[in-house]
C-alpha positions as CSV (number, residue, x, y, z in Angstrom):
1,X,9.8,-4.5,-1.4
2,X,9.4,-4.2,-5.3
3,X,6.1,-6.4,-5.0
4,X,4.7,-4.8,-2.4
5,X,4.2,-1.4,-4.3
6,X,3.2,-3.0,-7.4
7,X,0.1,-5.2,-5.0
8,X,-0.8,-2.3,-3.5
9,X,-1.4,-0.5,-6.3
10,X,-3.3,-3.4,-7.9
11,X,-5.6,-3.5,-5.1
12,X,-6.1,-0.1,-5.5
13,X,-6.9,-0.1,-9.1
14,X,-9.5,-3.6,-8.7
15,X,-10.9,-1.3,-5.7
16,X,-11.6,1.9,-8.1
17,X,-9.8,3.6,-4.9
18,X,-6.8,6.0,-5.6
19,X,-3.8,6.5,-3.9
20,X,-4.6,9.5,-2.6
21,X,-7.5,7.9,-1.0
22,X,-4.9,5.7,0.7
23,X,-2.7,8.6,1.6
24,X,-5.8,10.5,3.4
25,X,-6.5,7.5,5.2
26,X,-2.9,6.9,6.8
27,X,-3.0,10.9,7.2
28,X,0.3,10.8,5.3
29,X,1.5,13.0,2.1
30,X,0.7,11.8,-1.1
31,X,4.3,12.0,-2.3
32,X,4.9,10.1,0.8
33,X,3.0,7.5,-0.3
34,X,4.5,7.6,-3.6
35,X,7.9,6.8,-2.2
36,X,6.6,3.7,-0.8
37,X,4.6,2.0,-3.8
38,X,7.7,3.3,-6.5
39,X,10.3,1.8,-3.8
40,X,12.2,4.8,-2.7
41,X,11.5,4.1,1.0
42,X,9.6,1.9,3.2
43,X,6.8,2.5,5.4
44,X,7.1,1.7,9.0
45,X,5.4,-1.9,10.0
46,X,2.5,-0.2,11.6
47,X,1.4,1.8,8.0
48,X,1.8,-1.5,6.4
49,X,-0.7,-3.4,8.6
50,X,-3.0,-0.3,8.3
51,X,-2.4,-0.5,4.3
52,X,-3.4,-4.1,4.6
53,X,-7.0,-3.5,6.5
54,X,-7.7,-0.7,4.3
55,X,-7.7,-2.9,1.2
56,X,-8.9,-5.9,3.2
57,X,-6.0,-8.0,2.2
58,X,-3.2,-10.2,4.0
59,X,0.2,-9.0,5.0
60,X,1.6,-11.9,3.3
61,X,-0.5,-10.8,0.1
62,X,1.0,-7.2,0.0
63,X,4.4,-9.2,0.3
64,X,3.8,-11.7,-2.5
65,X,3.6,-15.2,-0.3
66,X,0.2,-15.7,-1.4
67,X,-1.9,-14.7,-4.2
């Protein structure tokens, strides 16, 4: 899920949001969040739909099947 990380924190970045933002949002840890975007572990399906509506992009976006 290499491109998934990277997107996310693209989005991020484009958004001027940080990831701690993000993390507040999902009401996750920081470092937990970290693990997902750098690749170490994967977020359940739900987090990554609610991911997706908090940058207001597609799941297939976050997954790199569109631009």
């Amino acid at each position: 899920m290499k491109i998934f990380g990277i997107r996310v924190k693209e989005e991020l970045k484009s958004q001027g949001k940080k990831q701690i933002d993000l993390a507040r949002a999902l009401n996750v840890k920081e470092s937990t969040l970290s693990e997902w975007l750098n690749d170490h572990n994967e977020p359940p399906m739900e987090t990554i739909r609610n991911i997706a509506d908090y940058l207001g992009v597609s799941l297939d976006y976050l997954f790199g099947k569109e631009d």
